[in-house]
C-alpha positions in Angstrom: 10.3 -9.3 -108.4 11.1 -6.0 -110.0 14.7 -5.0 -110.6 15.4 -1.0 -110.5 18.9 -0.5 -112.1 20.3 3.0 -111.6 22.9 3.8 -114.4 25.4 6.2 -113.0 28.8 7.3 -113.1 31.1 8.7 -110.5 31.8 12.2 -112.0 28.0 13.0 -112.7 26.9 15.4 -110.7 23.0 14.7 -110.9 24.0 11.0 -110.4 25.3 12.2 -107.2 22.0 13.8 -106.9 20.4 10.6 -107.4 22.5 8.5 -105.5 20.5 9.0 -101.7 17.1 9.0 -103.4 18.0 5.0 -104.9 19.8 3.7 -100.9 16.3 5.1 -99.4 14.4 3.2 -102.3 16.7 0.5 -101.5 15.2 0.4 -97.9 12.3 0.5 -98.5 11.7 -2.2 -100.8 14.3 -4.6 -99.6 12.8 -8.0 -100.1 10.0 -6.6 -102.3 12.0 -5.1 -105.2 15.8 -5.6 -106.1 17.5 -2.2 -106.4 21.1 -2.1 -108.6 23.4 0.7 -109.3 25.6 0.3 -112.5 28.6 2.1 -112.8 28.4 2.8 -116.7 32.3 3.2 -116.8 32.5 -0.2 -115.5 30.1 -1.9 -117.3 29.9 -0.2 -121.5 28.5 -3.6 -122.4 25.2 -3.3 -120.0 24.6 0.1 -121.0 25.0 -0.2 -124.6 22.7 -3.6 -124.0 19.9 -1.0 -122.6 20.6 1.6 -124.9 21.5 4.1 -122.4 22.8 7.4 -123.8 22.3 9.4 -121.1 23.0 9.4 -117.1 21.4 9.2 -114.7 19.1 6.7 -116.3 16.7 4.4 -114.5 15.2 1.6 -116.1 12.3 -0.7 -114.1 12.6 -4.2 -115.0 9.9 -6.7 -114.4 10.4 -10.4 -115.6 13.5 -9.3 -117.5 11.4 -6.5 -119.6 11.4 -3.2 -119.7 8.1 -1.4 -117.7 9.7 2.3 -117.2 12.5 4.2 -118.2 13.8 7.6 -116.4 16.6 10.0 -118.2 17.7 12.4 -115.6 16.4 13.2 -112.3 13.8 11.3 -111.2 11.3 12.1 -108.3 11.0 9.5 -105.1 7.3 9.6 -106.0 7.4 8.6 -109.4 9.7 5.4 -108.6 7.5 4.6 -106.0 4.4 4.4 -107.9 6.2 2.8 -110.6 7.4 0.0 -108.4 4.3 -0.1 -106.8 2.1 -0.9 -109.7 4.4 -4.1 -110.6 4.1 -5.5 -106.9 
């Protein structure tokens, strides 16, 4: 199943941006696709794991590997075709 993890923060502003565009993802691939959002105040250790330097950043995991990584704003479209290839 893919996983889509949304690294975020509460005072980002385009992570607020984000934030509807991942719960309507979320909805739409319940079942299909597991969809995470990681509060990277919260959690240091995951992000440093993944490298993450910048928020938002969206990383598409299949099988526990990296397939696609987003820095920034990200489009509905593009992380819908991205989770679509991998179902």
């Amino acid at each position: 199943m893919p996983v889509l993890v949304d690294f975020w923060a509460p005072w980002c502003g385009p992570c607020k941006m984000m934030g509807p565009i991942i719960q309507e993802i979320a909805a739409e691939y319940g079942g299909k696709a597991k969809i995470c959002r990681l509060n990277t105040d919260e959690a240091r250790d995951s992000a440093i794991e993944y490298g993450i330097s910048a928020i938002p950043t969206l990383i598409l995991l299949k099988d526990g590997q990296v397939q696609k990584k987003w820095v920034g704003l990200a489009s509905k479209k593009d992380i819908n075709a991205a989770i679509g290839e991998l179902l």
